[in-house]
N, C-alpha and C positions, 0 to 999 in steps of 0.2 A: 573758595580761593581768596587766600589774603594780598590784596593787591594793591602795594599803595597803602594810604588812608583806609580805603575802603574794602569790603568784603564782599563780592561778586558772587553767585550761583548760576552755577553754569548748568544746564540739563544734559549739553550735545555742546561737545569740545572734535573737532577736527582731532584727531590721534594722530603720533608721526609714521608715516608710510616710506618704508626704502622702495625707490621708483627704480633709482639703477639708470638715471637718465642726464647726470652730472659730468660732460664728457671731460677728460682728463683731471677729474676731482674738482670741477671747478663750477659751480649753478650757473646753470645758460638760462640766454632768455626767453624759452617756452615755459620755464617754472612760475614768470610773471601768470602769463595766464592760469597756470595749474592753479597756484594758491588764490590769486582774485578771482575767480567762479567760486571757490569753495567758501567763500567770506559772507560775512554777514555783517552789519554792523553791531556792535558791543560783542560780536561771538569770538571766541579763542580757537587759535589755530597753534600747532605745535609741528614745527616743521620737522621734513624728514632726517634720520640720525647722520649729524657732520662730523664729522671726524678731526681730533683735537690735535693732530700729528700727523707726519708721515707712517711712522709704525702705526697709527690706527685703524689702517684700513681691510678691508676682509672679503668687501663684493668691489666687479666693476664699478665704476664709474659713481661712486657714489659722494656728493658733498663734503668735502671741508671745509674749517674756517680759521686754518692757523699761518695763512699768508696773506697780502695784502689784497692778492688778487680778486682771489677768495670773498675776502669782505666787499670790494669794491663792486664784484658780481651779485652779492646779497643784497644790496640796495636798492635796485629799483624793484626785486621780486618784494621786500619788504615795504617799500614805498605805496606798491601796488594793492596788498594788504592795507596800509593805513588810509589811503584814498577811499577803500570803501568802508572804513570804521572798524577796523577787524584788531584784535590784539593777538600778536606775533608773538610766540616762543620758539627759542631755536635748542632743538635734543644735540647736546654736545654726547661725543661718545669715544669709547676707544673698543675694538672688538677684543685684543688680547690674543689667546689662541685661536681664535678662528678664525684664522687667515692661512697662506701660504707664503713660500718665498717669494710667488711673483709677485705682492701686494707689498713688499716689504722695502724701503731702501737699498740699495746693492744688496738686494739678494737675500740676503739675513731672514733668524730664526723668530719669528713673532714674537713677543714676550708675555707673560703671564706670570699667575703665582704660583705655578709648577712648572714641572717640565713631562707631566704626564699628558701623550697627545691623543687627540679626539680621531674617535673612529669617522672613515668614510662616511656621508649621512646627504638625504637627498637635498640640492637648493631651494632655495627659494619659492621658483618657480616650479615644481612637484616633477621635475624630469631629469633635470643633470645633476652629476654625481661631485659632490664637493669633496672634494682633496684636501686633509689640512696640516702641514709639515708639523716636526717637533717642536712645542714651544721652549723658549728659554728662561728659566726661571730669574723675575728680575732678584738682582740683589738688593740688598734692605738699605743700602747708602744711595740704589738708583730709583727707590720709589719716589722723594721728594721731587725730584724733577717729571716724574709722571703727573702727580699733585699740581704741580705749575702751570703741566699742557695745560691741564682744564681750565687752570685760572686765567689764563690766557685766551685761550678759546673765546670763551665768558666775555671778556674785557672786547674781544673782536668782535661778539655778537653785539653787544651794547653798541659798538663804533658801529655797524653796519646796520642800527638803526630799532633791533629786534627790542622789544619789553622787557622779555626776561631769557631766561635759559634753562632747561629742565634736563638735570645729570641721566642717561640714561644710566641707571645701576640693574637693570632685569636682564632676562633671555641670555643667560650663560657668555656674557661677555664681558669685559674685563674686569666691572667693578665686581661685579656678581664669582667670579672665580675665584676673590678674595672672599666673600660671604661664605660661600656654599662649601662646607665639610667633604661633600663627595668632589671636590679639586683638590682644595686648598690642603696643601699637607705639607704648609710649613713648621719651620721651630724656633722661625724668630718672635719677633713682636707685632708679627703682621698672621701667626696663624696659631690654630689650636683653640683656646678658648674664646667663646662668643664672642667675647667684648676684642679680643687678639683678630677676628676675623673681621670684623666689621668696622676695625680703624680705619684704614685705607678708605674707604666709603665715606667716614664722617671726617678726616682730613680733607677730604675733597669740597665734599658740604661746606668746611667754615671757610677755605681757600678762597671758593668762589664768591660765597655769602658776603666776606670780610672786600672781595673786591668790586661787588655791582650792586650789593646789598642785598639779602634776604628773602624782600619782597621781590624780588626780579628772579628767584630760582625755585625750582619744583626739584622734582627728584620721581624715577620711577624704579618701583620695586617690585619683584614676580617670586615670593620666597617660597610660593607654593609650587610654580612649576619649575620642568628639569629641563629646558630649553638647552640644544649644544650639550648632554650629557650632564648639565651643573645640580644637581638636586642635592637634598640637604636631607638629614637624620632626621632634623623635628623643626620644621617649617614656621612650625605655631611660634615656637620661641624666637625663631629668628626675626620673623616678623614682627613682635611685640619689642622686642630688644630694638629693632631699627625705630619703631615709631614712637619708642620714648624715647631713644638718645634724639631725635630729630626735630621734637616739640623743643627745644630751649633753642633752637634757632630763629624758631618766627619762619621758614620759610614761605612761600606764596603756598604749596600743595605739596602731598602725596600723590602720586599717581601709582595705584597696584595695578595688578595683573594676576586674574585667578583665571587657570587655564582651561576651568569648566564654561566662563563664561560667555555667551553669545554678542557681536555685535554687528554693526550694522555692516562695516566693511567686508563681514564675510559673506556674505549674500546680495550687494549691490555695489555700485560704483554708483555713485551721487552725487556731482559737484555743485550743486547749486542749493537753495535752500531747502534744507532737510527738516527745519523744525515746522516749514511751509506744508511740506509734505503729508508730516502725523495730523498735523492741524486739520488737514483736506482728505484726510484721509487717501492721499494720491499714491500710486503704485510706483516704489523703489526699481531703478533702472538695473537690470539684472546684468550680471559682469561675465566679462570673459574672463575667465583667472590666466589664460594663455599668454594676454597682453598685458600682464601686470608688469612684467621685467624687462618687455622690448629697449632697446634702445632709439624705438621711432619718437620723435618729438609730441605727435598727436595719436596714434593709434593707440587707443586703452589709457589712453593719460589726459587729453582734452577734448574728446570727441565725442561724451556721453550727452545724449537729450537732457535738457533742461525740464523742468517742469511746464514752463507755458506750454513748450513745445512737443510734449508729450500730450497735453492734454488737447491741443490743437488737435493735433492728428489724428486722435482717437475717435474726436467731433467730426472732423471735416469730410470725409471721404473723398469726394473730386465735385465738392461743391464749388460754385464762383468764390472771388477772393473778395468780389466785390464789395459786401458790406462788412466787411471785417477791415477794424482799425487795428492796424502791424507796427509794431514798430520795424527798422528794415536791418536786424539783423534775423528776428523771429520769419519777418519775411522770405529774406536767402534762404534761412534754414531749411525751412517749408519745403523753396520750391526747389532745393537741391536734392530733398527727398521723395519727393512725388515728382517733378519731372515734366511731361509734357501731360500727363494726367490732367492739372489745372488748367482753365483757362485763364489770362493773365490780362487786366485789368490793362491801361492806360492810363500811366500817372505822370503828372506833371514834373518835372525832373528837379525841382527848384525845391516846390513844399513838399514832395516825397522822399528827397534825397535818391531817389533812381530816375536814372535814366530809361524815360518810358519805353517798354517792351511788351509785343504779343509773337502770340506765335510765329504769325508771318513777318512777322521785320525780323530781316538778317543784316541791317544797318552798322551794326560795331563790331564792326572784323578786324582781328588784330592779326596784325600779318609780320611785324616785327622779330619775332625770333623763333622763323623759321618753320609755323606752324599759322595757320588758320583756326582760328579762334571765334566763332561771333555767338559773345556774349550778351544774350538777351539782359541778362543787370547788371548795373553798375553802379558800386556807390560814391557821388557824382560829390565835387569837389564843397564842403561845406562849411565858412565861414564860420569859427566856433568862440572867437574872441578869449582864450583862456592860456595863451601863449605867454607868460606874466615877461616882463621885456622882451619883447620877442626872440621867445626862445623856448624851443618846444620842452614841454614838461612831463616827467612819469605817467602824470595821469593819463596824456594821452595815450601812453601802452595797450592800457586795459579798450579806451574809447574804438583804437584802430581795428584791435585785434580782436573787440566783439563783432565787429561788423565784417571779419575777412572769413571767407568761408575757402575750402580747398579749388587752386584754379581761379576762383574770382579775380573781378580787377576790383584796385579799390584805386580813388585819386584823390590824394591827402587837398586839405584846405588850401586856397589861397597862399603863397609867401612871398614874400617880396625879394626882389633881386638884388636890390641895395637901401642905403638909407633914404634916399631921395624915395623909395617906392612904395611907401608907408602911406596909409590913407583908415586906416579903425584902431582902434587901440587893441593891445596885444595879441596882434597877427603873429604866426610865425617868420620869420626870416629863415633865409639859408647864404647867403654871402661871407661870415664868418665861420672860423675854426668851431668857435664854440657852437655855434648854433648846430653844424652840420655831425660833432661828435651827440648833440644832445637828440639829434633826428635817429642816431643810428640804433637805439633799443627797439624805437617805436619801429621800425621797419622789420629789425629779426622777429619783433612778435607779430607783422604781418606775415612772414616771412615762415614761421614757425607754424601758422596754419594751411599754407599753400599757398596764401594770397600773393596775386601779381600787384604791386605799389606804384604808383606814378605820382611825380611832387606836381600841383600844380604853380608854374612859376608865375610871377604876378609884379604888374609895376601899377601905380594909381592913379599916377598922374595927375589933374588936375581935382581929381576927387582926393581931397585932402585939404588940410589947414597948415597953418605956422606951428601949432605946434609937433605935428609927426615930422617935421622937416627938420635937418640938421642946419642949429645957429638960429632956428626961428626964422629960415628962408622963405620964399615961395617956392607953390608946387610947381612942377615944369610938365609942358604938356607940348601939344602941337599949336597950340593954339593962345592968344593971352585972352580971350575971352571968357567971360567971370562966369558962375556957373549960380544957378540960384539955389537960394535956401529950400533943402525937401525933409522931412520926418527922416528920421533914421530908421533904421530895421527893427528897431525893441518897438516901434511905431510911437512915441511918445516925442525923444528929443527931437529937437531940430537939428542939422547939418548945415555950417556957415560954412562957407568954401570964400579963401581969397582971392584976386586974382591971378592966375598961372603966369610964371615966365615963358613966353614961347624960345622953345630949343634954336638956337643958330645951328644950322645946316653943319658946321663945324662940329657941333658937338654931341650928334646923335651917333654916330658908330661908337661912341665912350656908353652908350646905353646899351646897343646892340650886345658889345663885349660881357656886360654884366650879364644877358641875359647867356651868355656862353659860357662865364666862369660859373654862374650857378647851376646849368647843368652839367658841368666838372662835378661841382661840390653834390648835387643828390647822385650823383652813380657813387662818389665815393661813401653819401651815407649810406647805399646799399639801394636806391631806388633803382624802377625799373628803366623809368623812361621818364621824362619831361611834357606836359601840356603847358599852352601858355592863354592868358588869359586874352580872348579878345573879345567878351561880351559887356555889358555893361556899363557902354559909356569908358572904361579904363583906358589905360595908356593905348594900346595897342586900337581899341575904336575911335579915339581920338584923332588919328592917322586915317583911320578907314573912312 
C-alpha cells in the first residue's frame, strides 16, 4: 500500500463488513466501540460500505456520508480508531440496481447502467428474500453527477477525519454494472467495448484522486465473480484492462476479490488482535452468522471474547481469583461469565478500581428505577487526569466503554460542578453547554453495552491552588485554615495549597445550586443518576 511518502505492507487488513446497524443511515455510537476493538496500532481498517447519496442505498440501515450529519457522526467512531494507532479507510459506495423503491427517494426507480432487473435472490443474512424493482437506466448527460456523488463523499470522508477512501467497484453494484458485459448493454460511450465499459469506473478514480489525492484512495475490484447476477465474458481481460488503466494514478491499492478465496471472516468473528492470535497460535472465536445483520447494538457486533479472555477461561476453571493480576474490565468479563462459580477476592476499592465485593455482601443495592439491583462490582469513580481543559475527550469513549459490561454500574471520574471546584489539572467538568454535549458520546457508548452511568459530581474546595481558580482567586472551603504541603498522586510532585476563603453563610446555597444544575446537566448528557463526592478531605468533608 502506497500511503503517503511511504509504502506500508499490510498482512491482515480489517475488510469492510455491512453490519446493517446505522439507524436511519446515520453511524451511531456503538460503531466507536465496533471499530476500536478491531484496531491495532499501524493496522488498516476499511470501514463498512457508506453510501455516496440518497439513491445509494440498497440494505436497511446501512451508513452514509453525503450530509453533514453523516460526517459529524463519523468522528468520534474515527477518532476512536486514531486513539488507538489504527489507519481508517472509508468504502464509499453506490449499489445501483440492487435496491427497491423503498430505499430510494420518493419512491423512485433505482438507477444503473440498464434497465434489465435482477432476479429475486437470497439477503444477506442467508434467510429473507430480497426484492429488487426495475432499474432505470441513467442517462449519459446524468452520469457526471453520479461522478461528483463520489467526489463528494471522498471530500466528507477526509472532513470526518478518515485517511483515505477506497471506491467500492466489486459485487455487482453500481460501478461494477458499468464493467460487466453480462449488465451493461449500453450504446453510448459509457458501454460496449472494454475501454467504453470501464470509463465510468476510471472517471470516478481520477474525480476522487484529483480531490483528496491518490495516496488517500484504493479501489476494490471482483472481475472474477458474478456477485448480484454481474459476471462478465472474460474476467481475465477485464481485470488486466482495470489494472493497467489504474497504475498511472499512483493510487494507495487495489483491493480484488476472487470468489474461490477463503478468509478469516468467514469462519470467525474476531475483534481484537488477530495477528496476536496466528502468533499464539490461539483459537479464532467461532460466529453466529444469525447475528451478523441484527439491528441489536451488541448482540453479534461487540460481544465476542477477546483473546486474554478466552485464554483465561480456558485456564481457569473455578479456581480463586486471587493470585491473578486483572485488569478490571478482563475482570467484569470473567465474572459476568462464570458467575457465582468464583470465589471473589476483597479488594480494595481505591487501587482496584472496584468496589470491594464477595459473595455474601449484598451492600450496593440499587433501588432507583424501580428494580432491585445489588451489584456485587462496580467500577468505582477514578481520577484519570486526561480531560485536556476540562472537557471530556473521544478518547474516553473507548476507556468507559471497555470497562461497561451489560447491566453493570459504572461511575464516571470525579467532575467538577463549577470553576471554583477545580483542584488537579484536566479533570472533567460538567456545568457548561460544551462540556455536557462532549460527555454525551461517552455515555451512549456506555450505554451501548448495557451499562448503567452515574457522573460523579465533585467540588475541591480547599484542595486546590490559585491557579485552577478563576482570576488567580483563593480556593473556598468551610474553613480559612491552610492545608499542608503532601506528594501528589504520580507520588513524586508536591501539592502547595493556599490559603481557602471561608464561605459567608450568605453564600453557600449559590454552591448547593451548582451542585443542582449540574445534576440537570448529566441527565441531559444521558447519565443515570448523580453521586457526589464526600471523601477525601473535599468540599463536602470539609463541612463534615
Amino acid at each position: 500500500m502506497n500511503y503517503g511518502n511511504i509504502t506500508k505492507h499490510f498482512k491482515i487488513v480489517l475488510a469492510p463488513l455491512t453490519r446493517l446497524r446505522s439507524y436511519g443511515n446515520v453511524p451511531q455510537p456503538h460503531a466507536i466501540l465496533y471499530y476500536s476493538q478491531r484496531t491495532t496500532k499501524g493496522g488498516l481498517l476499511i470501514a463498512e460500505a457508506t453510501g455516496v447519496s440518497d439513491t445509494a442505498q440498497g440494505y436497511p440501515d446501512t451508513p452514509g456520508i453525503w450530509t453533514k450529519e453523516q460526517v459529524e457522526a463519523w468522528k468520534p467512531i474515527v477518532d476512536a480508531v486514531h486513539a488507538k494507532g489504527g489507519i481508517f479507510f472509508c468504502q464509499i459506495w453506490h449499489v445501483g440496481r440492487v435496491s427497491n423503491y423503498s430505499y430510494q427517494p420518493n419512491g423512485q426507480a433505482p438507477i444503473s447502467s440498464t434497465d434489465k432487473p435482477l432476479t429475486h435472490q437470497l439477503q444477506p443474512n442467508g434467510v429473507d428474500v430480497a426484492e429488487f424493482a426495475p432499474p432505470r437506466r441513467l442517462r449519459t448527460e446524468e452520469i457526471p453527477r453520479i461522478v461528483n456523488d463520489f467526489k463528494l463523499a471522498a471530500i466528507n470522508a477526509i472532513e470526518a477525519g478518515f485517511d483515505g477512501v477506497e471506491i467500492h467497484g466489486a459485487h455487482g453494484y453500481l460501478i461494477e454494472q458499468f464493467l460487466k458485459d453480462q449488465v451493461n448493454d449500453r450504446t453510448d460511450a459509457y458501454g460496449g467495448s472494454l475501454e467504453n465499459r470501464c470509463r465510468f469506473a476510471l472517471e470516478i478514480v481520477e474525480a476522487v484522486s484529483n480531490a483528496i489525492g491518490a495516496d488517500r484512495v484504493g479501489i476494490r475490484l471482483s472481475p472474477f465473480a458474478s456477485y448480484s447476477q454481474a459476471g462478465d465474458s472474460n474476467p481475465n481481460a477485464l481485470g488486466l484492462y482495470m489494472a493497467a488503466a489504474l497504475n498511472k494514478y499512483g493510487l494507495a491499492y487495489c483491493h480484488t476479490v476472487e470468489p474461490r478465496m477463503k478468509t478469516v471472516g468467514e469462519k470467525s468473528e474476531t475483534p481484537d488482535n488477530l495477528p496476536k492470535r496466528f502468533e499464539l497460535n490461539a483459537p479464532l472465536n467461532k460466529y453466529n452468522r444469525a447475528t451478523f445483520y441484527l439491528p441489536d447494538p451488541v448482540v453479534g457486533y461487540t460481544d465476542y471474547p477477546f483473546l486474554e479472555t478466552t485464554a483465561l477461561l480456558s485456564n481457569l476453571g473455578c479456581r480463586p481469583f486471587s493470585s491473578l493480576l486483572l485488569s478490571t474490565f478482563k475482570f467484569l468479563h470473567c465474572i459476568s461469565l462464570f458467575g457465582s462459580c468464583l470465589h471473589i477476592p476483597k479488594f480494595d476499592c481505591h487501587t482496584q478500581g472496584l468496589i470491594h465485593a464477595s459473595k455474601s455482601l449484598k451492600a450496593n443495592v440499587f433501588t432507583n428505577f424501580g428494580y432491585v439491583n445489588p451489584f456485587r462490582i462496580v467500577l468505582a469513580p477514578l481520577t484519570r487526569m486526561r480531560s485536556y481543559d476540562n472537557i471530556p475527550r473521544p478518547h474516553a469513549i473507548l476507556y468507559y466503554s471497555q470497562r461497561a459490561t451489560k447491566g453493570g454500574l459504572l461511575i464516571a471520574e470525579a467532575s467538577a460542578v463549577s470553576e471554583t471546584g477545580r483542584g488537579c489539572p484536566a479533570t472533567p467538568d460538567i456545568w457548561t453547554k460544551e462540556q455536557v454535549e462532549a460527555w454525551k458520546p461517552i455515555v451512549d457508548a456506555v450505554h451501548a453495552k448495557g451499562g448503567v452511568f452515574f457522573c460523579q459530581i465533585w467540588h475541591a474546595g480547599q484542595i486546590s491552588n490559585y491557579s485552577y481558580q478563576p482570576n488567580g482567586q483563593s480556593p473556598i472551603s468551610s474553613t480559612d485554615k491552610q492545608l499542608t504541603f503532601k506528594v501528589q498522586k504520580n507520588g513524586v510532585d508536591d501539592c502547595k495549597y493556599p490559603p481557602p476563603r471561608r464561605l459567608r453563610a450568605d453564600e453557600i446555597p449559590e454552591i448547593v445550586n451548582e451542585f443542582r444544575v449540574v445534576a440537570i446537566n448529566a441527565i441531559e448528557a444521558g447519565m443515570a443518576i448523580q453521586k457526589t463526592n464526600r471523601t477525601e478531605n473535599f468540599f463536602h468533608f470539609s463541612f463534615l
